[in-house]
C-alpha positions in Angstrom: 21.5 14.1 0.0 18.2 12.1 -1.1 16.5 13.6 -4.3 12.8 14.1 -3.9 12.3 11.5 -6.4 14.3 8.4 -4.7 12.8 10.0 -0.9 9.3 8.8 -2.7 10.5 5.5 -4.2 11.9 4.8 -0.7 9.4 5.3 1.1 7.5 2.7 -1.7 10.5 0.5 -1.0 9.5 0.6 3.0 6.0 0.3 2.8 6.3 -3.1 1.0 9.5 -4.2 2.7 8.7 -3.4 6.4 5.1 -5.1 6.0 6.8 -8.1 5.5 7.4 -10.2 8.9 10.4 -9.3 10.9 12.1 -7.7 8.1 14.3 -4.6 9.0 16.4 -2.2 7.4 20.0 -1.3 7.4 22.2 1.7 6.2 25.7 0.5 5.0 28.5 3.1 5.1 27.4 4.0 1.2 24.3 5.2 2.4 22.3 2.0 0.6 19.5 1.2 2.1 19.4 -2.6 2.5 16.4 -4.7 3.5 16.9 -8.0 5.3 15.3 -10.8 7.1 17.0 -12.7 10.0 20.3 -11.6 8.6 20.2 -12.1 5.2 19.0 -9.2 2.5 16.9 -9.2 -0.1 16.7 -6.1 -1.3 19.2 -3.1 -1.8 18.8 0.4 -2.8 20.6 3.4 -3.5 21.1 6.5 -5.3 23.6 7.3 -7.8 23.9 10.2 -10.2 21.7 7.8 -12.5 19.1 8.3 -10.2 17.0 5.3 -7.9 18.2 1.5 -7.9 16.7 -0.8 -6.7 18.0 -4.6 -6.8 16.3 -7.7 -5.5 17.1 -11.1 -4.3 15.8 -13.8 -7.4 16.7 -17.1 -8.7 18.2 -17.7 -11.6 15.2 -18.6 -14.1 13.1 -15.6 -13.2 16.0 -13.2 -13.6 16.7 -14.5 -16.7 12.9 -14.0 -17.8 12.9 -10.6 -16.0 16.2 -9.3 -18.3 14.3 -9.3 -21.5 11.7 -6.9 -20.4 13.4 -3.5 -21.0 13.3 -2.0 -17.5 15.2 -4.5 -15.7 18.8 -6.0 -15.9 21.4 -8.6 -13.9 22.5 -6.3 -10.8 26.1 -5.4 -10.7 28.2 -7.5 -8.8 25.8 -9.6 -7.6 23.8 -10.6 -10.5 25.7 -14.1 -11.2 23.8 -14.9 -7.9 20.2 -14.5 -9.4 19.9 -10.6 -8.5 18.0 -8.3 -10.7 18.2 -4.6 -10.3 15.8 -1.5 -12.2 16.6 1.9 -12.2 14.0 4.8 -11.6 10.7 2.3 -11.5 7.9 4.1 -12.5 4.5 4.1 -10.6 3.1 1.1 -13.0 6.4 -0.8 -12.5 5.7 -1.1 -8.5 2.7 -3.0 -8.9 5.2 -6.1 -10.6 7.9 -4.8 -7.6 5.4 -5.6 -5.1 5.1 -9.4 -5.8 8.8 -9.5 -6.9 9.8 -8.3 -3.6 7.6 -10.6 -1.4 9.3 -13.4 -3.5 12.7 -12.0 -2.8 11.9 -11.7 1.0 10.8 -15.5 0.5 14.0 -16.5 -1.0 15.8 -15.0 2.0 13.5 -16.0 4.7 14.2 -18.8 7.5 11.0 -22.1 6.3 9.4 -20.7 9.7 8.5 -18.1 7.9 8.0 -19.1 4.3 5.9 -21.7 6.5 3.8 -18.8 8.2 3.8 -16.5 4.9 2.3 -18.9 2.9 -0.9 -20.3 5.4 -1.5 -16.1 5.9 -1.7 -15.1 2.3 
């Protein structure tokens, strides 16, 4: 069962995920909520007794510049592949989320639509 808490930050999560062309979201069998474009995520969420996470899809050089700042670390697992997780973001750490999350979707995405992103923004 969803806290109240991680039902808001997920429905954040979706409102700047599903905006995103043909991005979609799947449950895995752990209950994380994983957001992916043409088969390939770019971000995950969960819950765990720690509260919210949330873990996007980056390159190497921005994680490593995103790691110093306090709130964000090298996900677990998958964090030797560029991804960078925070726990419980606040309401002034979605305003950064949002942009990190549109490049994650562009890391993931097919050049069709990196192509089409980039002449509509």
């Amino acid at each position: 069962m969803e806290s109240q808490d991680t039902v808001g930050m997920l429905e954040n999560l979706r409102n700047i995920c599903l905006a995103l062309p043909e991005a979609v979201e799947h449950i895995d069998g752990f209950g994380h909520h994983t957001f992916k474009i043409n088969g390939k995520s770019f971000v995950i969420s969960g819950e765990s007794d720690k509260g919210f996470r949330l873990s996007f899809k980056s390159d190497r050089e921005t994680q490593e510049i995103l790691i110093q700042k306090d709130h964000f670390f090298k996900a677990p697992y998958i964090g030797h592949h560029g991804w960078v997780s925070i726990q419980n973001p606040n309401e002034e750490n979605w305003y950064e989320l949002n942009d990190l999350i549109q490049e994650a979707y562009l890391h993931a995405a097919p050049k069709r639509l990196v192509k089409k992103w980039k002449e509509e923004s």
